[in-house]
N, CA, C and O of each residue as an XYZ file, in Angstrom:
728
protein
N     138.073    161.010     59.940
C     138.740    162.186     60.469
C     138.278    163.411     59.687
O     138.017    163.529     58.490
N     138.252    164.191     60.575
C     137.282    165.718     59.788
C     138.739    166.839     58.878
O     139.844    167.277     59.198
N     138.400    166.854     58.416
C     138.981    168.026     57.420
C     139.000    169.496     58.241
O     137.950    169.882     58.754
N     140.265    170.330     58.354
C     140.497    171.171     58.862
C     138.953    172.229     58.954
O     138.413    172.508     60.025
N     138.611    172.547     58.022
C     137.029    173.079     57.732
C     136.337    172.421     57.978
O     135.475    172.597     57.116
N     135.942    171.516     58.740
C     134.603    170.742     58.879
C     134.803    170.611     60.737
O     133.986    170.172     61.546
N     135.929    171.062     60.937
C     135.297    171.288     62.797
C     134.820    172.159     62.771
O     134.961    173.188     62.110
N     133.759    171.643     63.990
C     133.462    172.628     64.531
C     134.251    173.899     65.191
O     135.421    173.805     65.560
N     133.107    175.680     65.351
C     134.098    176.192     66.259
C     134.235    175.963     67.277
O     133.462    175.093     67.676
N     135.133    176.474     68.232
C     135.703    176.298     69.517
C     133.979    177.088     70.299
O     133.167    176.474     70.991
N     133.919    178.264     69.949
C     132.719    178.783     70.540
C     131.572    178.875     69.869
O     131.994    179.055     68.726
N     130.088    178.875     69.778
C     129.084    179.158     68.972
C     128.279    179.684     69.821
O     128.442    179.150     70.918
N     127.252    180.713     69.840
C     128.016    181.274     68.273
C     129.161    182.333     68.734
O     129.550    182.335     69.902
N     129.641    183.163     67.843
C     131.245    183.292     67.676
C     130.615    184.811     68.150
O     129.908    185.503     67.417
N     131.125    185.258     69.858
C     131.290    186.266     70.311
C     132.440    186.639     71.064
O     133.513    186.045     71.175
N     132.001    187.867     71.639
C     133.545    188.682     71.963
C     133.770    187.421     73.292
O     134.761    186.697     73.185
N     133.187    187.293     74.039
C     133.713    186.190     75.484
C     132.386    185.908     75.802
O     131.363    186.585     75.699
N     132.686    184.297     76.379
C     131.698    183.412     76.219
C     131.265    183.805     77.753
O     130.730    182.904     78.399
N     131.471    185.219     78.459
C     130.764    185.650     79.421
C     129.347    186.342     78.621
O     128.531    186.853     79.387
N     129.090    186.372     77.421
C     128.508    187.253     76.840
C     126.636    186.247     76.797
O     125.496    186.623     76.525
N     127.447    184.445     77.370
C     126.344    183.761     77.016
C     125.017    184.274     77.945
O     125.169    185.022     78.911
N     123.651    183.744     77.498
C     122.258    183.545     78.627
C     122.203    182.680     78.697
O     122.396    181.818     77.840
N     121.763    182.540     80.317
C     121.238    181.405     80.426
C     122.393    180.544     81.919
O     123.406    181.093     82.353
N     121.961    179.420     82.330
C     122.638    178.394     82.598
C     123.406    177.301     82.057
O     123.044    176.417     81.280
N     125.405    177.663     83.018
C     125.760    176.898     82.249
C     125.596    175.194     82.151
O     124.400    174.987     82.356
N     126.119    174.213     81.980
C     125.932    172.710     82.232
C     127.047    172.106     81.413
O     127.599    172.814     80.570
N     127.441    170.791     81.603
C     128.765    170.387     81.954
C     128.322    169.174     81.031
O     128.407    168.116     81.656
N     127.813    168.994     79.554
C     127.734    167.417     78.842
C     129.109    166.461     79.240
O     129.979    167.067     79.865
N     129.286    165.484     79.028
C     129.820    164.237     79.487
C     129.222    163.257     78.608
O     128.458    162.355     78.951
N     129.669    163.533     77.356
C     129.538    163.029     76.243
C     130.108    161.686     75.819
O     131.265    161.347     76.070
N     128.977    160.732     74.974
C     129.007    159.486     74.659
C     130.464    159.286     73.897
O     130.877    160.257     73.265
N     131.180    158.206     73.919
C     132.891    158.473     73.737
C     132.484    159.082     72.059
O     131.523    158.989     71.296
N     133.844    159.732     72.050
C     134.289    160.605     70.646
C     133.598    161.403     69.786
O     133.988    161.776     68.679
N     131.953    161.806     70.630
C     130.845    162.841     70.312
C     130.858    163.879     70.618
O     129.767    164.430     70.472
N     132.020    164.788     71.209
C     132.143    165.955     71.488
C     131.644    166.690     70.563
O     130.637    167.381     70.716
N     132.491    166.583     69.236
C     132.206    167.455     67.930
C     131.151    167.315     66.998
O     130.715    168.104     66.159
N     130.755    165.916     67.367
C     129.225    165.739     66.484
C     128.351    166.684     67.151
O     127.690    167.574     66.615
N     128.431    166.357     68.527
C     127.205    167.207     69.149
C     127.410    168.601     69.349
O     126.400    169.288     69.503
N     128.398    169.084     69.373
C     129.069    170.768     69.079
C     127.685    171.279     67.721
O     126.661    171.962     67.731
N     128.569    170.342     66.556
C     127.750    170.178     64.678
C     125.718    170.329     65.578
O     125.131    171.270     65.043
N     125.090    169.826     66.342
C     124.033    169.632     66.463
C     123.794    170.563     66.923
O     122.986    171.219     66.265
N     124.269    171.211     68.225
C     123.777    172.424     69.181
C     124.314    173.763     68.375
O     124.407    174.785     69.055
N     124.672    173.838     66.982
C     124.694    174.758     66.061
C     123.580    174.854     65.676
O     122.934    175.861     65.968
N     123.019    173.822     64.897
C     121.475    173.782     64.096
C     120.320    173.733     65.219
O     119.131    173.731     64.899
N     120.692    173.699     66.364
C     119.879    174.010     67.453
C     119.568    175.068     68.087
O     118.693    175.229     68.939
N     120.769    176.249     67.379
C     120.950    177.365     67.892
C     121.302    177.553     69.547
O     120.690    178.469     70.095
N     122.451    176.579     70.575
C     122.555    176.417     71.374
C     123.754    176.972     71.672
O     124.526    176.320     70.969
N     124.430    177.806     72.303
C     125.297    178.201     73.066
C     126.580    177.094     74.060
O     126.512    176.484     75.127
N     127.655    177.288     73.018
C     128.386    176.104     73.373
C     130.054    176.864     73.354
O     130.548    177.733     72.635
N     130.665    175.939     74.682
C     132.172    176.347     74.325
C     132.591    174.708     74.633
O     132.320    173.920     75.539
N     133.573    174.624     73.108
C     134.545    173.196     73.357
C     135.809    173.211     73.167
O     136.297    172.786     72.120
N     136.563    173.725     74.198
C     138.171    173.727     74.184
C     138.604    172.792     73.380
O     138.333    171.600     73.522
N     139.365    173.303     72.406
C     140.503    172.486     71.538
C     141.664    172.685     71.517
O     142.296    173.609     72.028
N     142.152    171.472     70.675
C     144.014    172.100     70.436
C     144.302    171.052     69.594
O     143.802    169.929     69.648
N     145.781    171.773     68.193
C     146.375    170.659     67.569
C     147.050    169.894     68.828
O     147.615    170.238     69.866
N     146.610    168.373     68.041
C     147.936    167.414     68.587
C     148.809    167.135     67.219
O     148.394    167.165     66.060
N     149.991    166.888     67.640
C     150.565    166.771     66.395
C     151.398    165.164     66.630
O     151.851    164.842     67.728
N     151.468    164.473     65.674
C     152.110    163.164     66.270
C     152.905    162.514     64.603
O     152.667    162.621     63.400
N     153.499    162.118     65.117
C     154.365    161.090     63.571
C     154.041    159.382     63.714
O     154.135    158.623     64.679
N     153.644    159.176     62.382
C     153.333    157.793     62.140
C     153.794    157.530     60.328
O     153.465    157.971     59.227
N     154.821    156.449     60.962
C     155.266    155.975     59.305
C     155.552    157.003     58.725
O     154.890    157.147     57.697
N     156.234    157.770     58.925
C     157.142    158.992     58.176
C     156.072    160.038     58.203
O     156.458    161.191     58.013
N     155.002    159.872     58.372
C     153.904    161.026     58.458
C     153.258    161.676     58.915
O     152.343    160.994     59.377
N     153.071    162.936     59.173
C     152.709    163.914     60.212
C     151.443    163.919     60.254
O     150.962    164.481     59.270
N     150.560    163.457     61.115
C     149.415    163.735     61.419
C     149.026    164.861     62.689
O     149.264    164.694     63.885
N     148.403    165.967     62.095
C     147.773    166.762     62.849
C     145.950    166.232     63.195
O     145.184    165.608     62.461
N     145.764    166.706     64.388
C     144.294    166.314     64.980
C     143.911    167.452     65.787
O     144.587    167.921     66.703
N     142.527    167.962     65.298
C     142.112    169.342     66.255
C     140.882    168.825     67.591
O     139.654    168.855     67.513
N     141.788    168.352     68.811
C     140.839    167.058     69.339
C     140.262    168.083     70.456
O     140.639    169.246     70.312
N     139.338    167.796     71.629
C     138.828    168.822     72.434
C     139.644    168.558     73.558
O     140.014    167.429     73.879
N     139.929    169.620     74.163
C     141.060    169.540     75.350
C     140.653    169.093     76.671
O     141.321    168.772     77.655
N     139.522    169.141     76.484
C     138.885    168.106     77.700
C     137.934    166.636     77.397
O     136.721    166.566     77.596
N     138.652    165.706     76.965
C     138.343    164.728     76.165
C     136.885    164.066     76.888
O     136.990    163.522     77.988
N     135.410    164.157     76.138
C     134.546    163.626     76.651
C     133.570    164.880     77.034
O     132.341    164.842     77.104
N     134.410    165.978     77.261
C     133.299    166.884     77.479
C     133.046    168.426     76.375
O     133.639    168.941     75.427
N     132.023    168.658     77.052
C     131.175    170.070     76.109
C     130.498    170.866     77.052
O     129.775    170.291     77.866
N     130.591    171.904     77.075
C     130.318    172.809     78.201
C     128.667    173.851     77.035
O     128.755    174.136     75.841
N     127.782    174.063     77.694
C     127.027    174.412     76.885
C     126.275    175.732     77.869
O     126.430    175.680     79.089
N     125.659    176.617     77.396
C     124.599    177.543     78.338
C     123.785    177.697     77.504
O     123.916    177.790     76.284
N     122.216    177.759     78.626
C     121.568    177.958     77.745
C     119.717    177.407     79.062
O     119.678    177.173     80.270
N     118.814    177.417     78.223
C     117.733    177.377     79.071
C     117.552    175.855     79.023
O     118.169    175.106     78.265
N     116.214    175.324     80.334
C     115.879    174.157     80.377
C     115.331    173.256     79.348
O     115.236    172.031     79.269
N     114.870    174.618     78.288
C     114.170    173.418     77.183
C     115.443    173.186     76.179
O     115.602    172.298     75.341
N     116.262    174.235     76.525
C     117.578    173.472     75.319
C     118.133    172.405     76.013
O     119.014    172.055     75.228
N     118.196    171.698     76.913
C     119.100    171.221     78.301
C     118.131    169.750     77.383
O     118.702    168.832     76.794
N     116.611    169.912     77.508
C     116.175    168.902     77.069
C     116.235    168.251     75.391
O     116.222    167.067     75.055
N     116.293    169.278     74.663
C     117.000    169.146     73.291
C     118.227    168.463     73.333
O     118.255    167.331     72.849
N     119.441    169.034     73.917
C     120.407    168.346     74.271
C     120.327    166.835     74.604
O     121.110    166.018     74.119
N     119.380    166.532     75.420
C     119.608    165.002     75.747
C     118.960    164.088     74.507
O     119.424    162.971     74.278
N     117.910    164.609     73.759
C     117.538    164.505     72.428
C     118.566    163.972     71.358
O     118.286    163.230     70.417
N     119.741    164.458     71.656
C     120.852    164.049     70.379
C     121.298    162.781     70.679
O     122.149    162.334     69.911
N     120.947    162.088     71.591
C     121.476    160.586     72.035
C     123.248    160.782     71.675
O     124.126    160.073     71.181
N     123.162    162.042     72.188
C     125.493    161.723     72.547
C     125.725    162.479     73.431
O     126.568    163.367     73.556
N     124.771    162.027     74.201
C     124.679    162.746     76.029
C     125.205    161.375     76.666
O     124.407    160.445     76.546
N     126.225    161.127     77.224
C     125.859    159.841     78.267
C     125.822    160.918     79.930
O     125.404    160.212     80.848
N     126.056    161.922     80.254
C     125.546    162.429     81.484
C     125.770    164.134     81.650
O     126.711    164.824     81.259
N     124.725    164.462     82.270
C     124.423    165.955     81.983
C     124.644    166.415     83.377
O     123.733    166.196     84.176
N     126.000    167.180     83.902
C     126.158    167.832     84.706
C     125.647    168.963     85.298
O     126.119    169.946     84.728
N     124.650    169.368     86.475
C     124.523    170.468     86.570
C     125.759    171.517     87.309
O     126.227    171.048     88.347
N     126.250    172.702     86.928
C     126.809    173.482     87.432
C     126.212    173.772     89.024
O     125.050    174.178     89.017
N     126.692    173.658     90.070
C     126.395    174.635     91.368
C     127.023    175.680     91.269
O     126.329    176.666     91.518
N     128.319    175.942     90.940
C     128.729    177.071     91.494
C     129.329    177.703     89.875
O     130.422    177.559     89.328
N     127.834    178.583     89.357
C     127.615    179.012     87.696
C     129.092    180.031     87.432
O     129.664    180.015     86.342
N     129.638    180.993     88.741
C     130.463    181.880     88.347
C     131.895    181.432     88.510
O     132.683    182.029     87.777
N     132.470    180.402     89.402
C     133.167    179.419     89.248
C     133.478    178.809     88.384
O     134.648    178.459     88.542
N     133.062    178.451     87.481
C     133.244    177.730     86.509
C     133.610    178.521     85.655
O     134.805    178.536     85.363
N     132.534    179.567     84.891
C     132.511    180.507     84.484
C     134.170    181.206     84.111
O     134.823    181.213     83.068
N     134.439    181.736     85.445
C     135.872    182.136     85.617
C     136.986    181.335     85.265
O     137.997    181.879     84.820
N     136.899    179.677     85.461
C     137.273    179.410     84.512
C     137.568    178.451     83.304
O     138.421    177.573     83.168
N     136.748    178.833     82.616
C     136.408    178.790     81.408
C     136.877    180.055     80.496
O     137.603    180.122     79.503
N     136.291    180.853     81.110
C     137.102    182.301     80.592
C     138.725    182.212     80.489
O     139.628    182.546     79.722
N     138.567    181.667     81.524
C     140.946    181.481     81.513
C     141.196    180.845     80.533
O     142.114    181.174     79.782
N     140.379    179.715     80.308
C     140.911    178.576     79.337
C     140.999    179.066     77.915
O     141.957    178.951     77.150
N     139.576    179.758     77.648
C     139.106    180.759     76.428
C     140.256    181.408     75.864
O     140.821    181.290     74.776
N     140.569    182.496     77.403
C     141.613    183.320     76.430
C     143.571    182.329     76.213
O     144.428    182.266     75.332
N     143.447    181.970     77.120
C     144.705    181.579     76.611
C     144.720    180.483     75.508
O     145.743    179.913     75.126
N     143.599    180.281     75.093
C     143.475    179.313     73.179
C     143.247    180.750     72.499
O     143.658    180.769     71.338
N     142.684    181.969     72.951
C     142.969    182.756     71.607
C     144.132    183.155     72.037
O     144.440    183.852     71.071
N     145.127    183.251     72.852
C     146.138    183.611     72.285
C     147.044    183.373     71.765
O     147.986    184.129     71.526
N     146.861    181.758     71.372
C     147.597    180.813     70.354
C     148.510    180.490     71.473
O     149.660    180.353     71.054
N     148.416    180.346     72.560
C     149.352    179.036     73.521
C     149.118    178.444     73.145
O     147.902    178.526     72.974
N     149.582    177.474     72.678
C     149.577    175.836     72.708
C     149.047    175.096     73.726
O     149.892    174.211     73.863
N     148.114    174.878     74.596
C     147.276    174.022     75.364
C     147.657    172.752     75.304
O     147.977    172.354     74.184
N     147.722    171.906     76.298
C     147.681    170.157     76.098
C     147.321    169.974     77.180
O     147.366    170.769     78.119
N     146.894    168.827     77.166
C     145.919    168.127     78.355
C     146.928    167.923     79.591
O     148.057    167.437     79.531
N     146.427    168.284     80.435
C     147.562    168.319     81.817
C     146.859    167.049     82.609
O     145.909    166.502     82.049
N     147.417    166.437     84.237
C     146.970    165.844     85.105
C     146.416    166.841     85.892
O     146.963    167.944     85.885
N     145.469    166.661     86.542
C     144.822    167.486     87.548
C     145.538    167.483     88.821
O     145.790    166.497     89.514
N     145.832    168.691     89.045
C     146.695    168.965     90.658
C     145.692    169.513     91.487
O     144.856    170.386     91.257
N     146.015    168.597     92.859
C     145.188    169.303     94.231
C     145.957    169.786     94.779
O     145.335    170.311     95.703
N     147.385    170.115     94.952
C     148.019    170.975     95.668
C     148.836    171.309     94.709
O     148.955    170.799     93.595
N     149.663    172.603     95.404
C     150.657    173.027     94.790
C     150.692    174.682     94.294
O     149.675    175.307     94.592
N     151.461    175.228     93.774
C     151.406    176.999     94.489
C     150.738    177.234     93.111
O     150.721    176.797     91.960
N     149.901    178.703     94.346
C     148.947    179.222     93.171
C     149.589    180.493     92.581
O     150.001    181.349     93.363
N     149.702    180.674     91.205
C     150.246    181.800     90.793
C     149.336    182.628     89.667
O     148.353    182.309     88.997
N     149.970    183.594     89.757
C     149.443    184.714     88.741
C     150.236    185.289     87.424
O     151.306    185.849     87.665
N     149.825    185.208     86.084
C     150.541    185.661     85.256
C     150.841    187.126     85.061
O     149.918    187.717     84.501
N     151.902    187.882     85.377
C     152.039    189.544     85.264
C     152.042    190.127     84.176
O     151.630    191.280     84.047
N     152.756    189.037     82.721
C     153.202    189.514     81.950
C     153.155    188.913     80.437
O     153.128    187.688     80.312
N     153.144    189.639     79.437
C     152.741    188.672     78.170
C     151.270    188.469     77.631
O     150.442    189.241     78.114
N     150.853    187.629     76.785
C     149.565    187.745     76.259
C     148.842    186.712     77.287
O     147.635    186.522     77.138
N     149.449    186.130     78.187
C     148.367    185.477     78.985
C     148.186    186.301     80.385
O     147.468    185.922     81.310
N     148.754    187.170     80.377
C     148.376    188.160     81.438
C     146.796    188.060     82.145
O     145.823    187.867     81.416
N     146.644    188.219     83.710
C     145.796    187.860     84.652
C     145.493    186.495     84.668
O     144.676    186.271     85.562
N     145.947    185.054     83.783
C     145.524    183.945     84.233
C     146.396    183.723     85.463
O     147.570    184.038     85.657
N     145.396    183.011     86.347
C     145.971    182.242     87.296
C     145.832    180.819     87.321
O     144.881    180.236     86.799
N     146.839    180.213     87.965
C     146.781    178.708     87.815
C     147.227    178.176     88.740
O     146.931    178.562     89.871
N     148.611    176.465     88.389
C     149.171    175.774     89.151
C     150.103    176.093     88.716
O     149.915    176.362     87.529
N     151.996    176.365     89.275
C     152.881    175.606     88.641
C     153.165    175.036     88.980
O     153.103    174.755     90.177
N     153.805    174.337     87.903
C     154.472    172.545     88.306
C     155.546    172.732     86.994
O     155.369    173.518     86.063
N     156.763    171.764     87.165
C     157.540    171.566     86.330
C     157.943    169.921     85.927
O     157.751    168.828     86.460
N     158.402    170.257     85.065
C     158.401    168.598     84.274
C     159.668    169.306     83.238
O     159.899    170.466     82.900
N     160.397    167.860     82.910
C     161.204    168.124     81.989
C     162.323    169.222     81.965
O     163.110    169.275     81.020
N     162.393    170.228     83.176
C     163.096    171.200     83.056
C     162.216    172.400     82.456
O     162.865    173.441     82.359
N     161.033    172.475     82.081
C     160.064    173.537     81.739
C     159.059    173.590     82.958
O     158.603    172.661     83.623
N     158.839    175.023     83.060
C     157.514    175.344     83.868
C     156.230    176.073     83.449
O     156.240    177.269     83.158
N     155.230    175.385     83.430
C     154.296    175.067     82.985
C     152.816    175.795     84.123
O     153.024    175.880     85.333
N     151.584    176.200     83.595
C     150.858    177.115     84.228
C     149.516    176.095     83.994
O     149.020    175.874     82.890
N     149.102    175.599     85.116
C     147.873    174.034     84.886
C     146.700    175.524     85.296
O     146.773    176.329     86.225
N     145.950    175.440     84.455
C     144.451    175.868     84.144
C     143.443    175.118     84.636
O     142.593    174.989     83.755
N     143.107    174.507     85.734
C     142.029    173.748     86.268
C     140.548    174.240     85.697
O     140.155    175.344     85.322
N     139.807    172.769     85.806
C     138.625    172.890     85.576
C     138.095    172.191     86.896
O     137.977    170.971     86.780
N     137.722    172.774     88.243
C     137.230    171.708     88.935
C     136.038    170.974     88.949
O     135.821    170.190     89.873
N     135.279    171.124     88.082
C     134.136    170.527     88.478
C     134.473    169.554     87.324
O     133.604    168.682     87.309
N     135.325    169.371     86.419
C     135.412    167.982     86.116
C     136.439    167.326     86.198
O     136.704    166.397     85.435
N     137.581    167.940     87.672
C     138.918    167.394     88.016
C     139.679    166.867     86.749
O     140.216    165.780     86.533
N     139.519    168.230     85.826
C     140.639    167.944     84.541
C     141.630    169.293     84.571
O     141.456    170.266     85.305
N     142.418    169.168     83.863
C     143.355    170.654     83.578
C     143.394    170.668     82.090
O     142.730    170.031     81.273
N     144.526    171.728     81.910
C     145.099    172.004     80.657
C     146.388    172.514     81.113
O     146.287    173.223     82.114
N     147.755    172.330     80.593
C     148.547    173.423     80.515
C     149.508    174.217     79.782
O     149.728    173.554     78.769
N     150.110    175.136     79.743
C     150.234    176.006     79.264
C     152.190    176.133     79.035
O     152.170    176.227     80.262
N     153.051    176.181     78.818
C     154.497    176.691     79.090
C     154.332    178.012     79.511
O     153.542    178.810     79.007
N     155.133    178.243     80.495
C     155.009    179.805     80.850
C     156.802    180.171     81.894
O     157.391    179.413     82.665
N     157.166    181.572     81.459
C     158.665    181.631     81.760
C     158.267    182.129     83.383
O     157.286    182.762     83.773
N     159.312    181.635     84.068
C     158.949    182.022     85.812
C     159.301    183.505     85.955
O     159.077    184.016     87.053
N     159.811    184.239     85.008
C     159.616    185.504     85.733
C     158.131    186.463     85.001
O     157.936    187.659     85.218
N     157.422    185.753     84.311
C     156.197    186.431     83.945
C     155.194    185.914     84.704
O     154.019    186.043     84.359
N     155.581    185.230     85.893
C     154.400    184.564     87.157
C     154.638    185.522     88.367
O     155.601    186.246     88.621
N     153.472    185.307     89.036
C     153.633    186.061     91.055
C     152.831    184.817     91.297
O     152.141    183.987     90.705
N     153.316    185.150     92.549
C     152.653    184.202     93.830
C     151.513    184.546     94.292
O     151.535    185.509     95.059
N     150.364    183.998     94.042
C     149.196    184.571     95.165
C     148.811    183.890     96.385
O     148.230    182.806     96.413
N     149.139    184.536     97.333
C     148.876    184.060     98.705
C     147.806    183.682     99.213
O     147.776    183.315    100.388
């Protein structure tokens, strides 16, 4: 287990928004529990990478274990040109290399996901929803994300889709800082 300083960052290299990357993005689908090794590689590669994270926090035997795991377990989102694409498969902790079709799609969001980890929401891995109402945030530091809501537990919650790898994330969010988009 890595030491708080020894993850990797969330973005590399470390700019204002990872709209700022060149290049084409692509979708790794990484060999199990190589997210962050290969994050550590496409640094010294000088490769353009975003890997959503988040504490999990859990109790075992009286003891608190924190884990800074990637919020989309298995994957690494990278941009960048064809000969890095081939570097990449080079690190043998590729098991499959997604191409993006639709680059600004994704893009958009990824950006959602981006900002609502800097704004210290708390993120956790959601189920992926195909239906269900689409809303808009009006208010607060996650202002302009749009998402799913859904409720659980008596909390309502703002699912951040990723479709091209039918995963989410979500978010707690109060129902009067949401709208409806039609």
């Amino acid at each position: 287990m890595l030491k708080v300083h020894e993850n990797p960052p969330i973005i590399w290299p470390e700019v204002e928004s990872i709209r700022d990357f060149e290049g084409q993005w692509w979708v790794v689908h990484t060999r199990s529990r190589n997210e962050k090794a290969l994050a550590q590689d496409l640094i010294s590669k000088d490769i353009s990478y975003f890997l959503p994270m988040s504490w999990k926090v859990r109790r075992k035997s009286r003891r608190t274990i924190r884990s800074f795991l990637p919020l989309f377990s298995g994957y690494l989102f990278f941009c960048g040109r064809e000969d890095q694409r081939v570097e990449i498969l080079k690190t043998n902790r590729v098991a499959h290399l997604i191409e993006v079709d639709n680059q600004q799609q994704l893009l958009d969001e990824l950006v959602q996901v981006n900002q609502a980890l800097q704004s210290g929401a708390p993120l956790t891995p959601h189920k992926y929803i195909k239906e269900g109402q689409r809303c808009r945030v009006i208010a607060g530091p996650l202002i302009g994300l749009e998402g799913i809501v859904v409720r659980s537990n008596n909390v309502t919650r703002l699912v951040l889709q990723i479709d091209m790898l039918g995963q989410a994330a979500s978010v707690e969010i109060d129902v009067d800082m949401i709208e409806v988009i039609d």
